[in-house]
N, C-alpha and C positions, 0 to 999 in steps of 0.2 A: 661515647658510643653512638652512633649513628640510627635510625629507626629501625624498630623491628621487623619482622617478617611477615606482610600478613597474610593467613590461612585463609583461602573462599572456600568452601564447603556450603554442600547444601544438604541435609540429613534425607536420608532414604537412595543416595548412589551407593551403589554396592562396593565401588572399586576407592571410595572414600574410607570406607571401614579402614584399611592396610595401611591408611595414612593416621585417622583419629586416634588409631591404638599406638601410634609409633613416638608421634611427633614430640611429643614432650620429652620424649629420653631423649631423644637426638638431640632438639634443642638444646638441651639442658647440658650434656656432656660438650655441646662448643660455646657453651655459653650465648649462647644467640636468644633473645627475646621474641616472641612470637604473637600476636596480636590475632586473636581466634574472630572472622569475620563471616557470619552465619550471611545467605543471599538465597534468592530462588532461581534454582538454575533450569527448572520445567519450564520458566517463561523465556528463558534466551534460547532454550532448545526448542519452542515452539516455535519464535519468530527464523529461527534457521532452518527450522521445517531437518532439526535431529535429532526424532524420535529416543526414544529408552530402548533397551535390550529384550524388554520385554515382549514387544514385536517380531525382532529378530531370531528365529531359535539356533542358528547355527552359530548367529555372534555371541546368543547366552548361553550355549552351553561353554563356551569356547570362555567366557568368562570366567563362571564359576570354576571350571578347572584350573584359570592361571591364577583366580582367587587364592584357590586351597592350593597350589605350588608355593606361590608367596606365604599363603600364612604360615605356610612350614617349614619354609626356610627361616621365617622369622620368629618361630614359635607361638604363632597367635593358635589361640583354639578356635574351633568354629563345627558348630554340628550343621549335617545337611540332613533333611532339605532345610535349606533355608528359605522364608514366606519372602517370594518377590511376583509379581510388582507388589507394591502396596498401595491400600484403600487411601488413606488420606494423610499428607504428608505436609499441607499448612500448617494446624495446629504445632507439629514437633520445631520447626522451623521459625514461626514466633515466639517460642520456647525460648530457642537456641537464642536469638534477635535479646532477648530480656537478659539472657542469661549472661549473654555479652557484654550488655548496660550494665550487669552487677556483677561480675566478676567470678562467676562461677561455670561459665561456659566448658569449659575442657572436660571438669567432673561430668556435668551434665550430658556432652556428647560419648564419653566415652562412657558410660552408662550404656545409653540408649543403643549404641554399636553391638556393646555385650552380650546386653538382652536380645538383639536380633539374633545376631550371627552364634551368639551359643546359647541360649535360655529359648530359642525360636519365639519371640514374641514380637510381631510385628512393630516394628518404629511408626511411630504416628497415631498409632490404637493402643486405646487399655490391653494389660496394664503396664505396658512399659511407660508409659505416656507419665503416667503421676509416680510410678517407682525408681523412676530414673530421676524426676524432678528430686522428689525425696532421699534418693542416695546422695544426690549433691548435696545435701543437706537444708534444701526447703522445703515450705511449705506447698503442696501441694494446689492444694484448693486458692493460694492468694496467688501461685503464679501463674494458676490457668485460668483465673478471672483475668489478674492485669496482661495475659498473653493475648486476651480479646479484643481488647480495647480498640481504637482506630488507631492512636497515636503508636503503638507497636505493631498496628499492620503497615504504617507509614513510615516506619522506621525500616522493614521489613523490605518495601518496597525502594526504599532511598537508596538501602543496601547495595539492591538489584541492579540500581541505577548506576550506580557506584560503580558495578563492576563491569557493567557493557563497557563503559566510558575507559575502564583502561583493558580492555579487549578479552576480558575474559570470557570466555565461552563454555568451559565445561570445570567439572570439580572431579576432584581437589584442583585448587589452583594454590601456586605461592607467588608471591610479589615479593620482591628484594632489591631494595632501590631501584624501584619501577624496571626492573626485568621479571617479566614472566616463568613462572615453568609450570609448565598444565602435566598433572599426570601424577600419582602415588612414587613413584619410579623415580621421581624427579627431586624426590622431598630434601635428600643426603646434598643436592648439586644447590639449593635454594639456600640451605641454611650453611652450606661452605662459604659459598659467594657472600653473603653475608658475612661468616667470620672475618673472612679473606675483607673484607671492607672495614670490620673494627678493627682488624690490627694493621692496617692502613696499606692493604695489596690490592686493589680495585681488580677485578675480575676476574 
């Protein structure tokens, strides 16, 4: 088998949801392995000078509605309003960075997705923040000390780094032997490509 898929995501895009809650079925039904890679995508949209939705009211409304078309198609639930933008979205994000390092990242994001888009509690702020950690089944308190640390804000940061470098720009992103595909939309064409590569059909 050839290397996995890796997921860029960066916790608090809203158009990321439609992907965290999917991905692992899909994966999983082509047998394709997925390598969950948490990044901060607020810093590559800063240096692009490309704001959030949050600025925009025609392009957010226009979201949340192709939101709630997708999640229905797909069967996701989601109560509106949903709390966007959000206050602080470092901490959720070195979360994600640690959770990666130990192998519980997926529970942990798809958690925190839940609680926003259906429980409404903002990602990033209590209490999704330590009940999401906690559904995954840690401790609370030990991973939002060691989420402080420097050396998980450098991890956090490498990430970042990681992903300018192979041109990523916005989230969700998937990498499948170094081809890109930006966009929730895209997730089914990533992990084909991918199968299509272990069972030895390249592209």
């Amino acid at each position: 088998m050839t290397a996995p898929v890796d997921f860029w995501f960066s916790i608090g895009s809203p158009y990321t949801f439609l992907a965290v809650m999917r991905l692992s079925e899909v994966a999983e039904k082509a047998g394709v392995e997925v390598r969950w890679r948490p990044f901060d995508v607020s810093e590559i949209q800063a240096e692009a000078n490309d704001g959030p939705f949050a600025g925009k009211p025609l392009k957010a409304a226009y979201m949340w509605r192709d939101i709630e078309r997708r999640a229905a198609k797909f069967g996701l639930p989601l109560r509106f309003p949903i709390p966007y933008p959000l206050a602080d979205l470092a901490a959720a994000n070195r979360v994600a960075v640690l959770a990666a390092q130990e192998g519980w990242c997926p529970a942990y994001a798809i958690a925190v997705y839940r609680r926003w888009f259906v429980d409404r509690e903002p990602a990033g702020s209590e209490p999704n923040l330590s009940a999401s950690i906690k559904e995954a089944g840690q401790d609370p308190a030990r991973v939002l000390e060691e989420a402080s640390t420097r050396a998980v804000a450098e991890a956090l940061d490498a990430a970042t780094q990681e992903a300018k470098e192979i041109g990523i720009f916005g989230t969700p992103s998937f990498v499948a032997d170094g081809e890109l595909f930006w966009g929730h939309d895209r997730l089914e064409d990533a992990i084909e490509w991918q199968h299509n590569l272990d069972q030895g059909n390249p592209g």
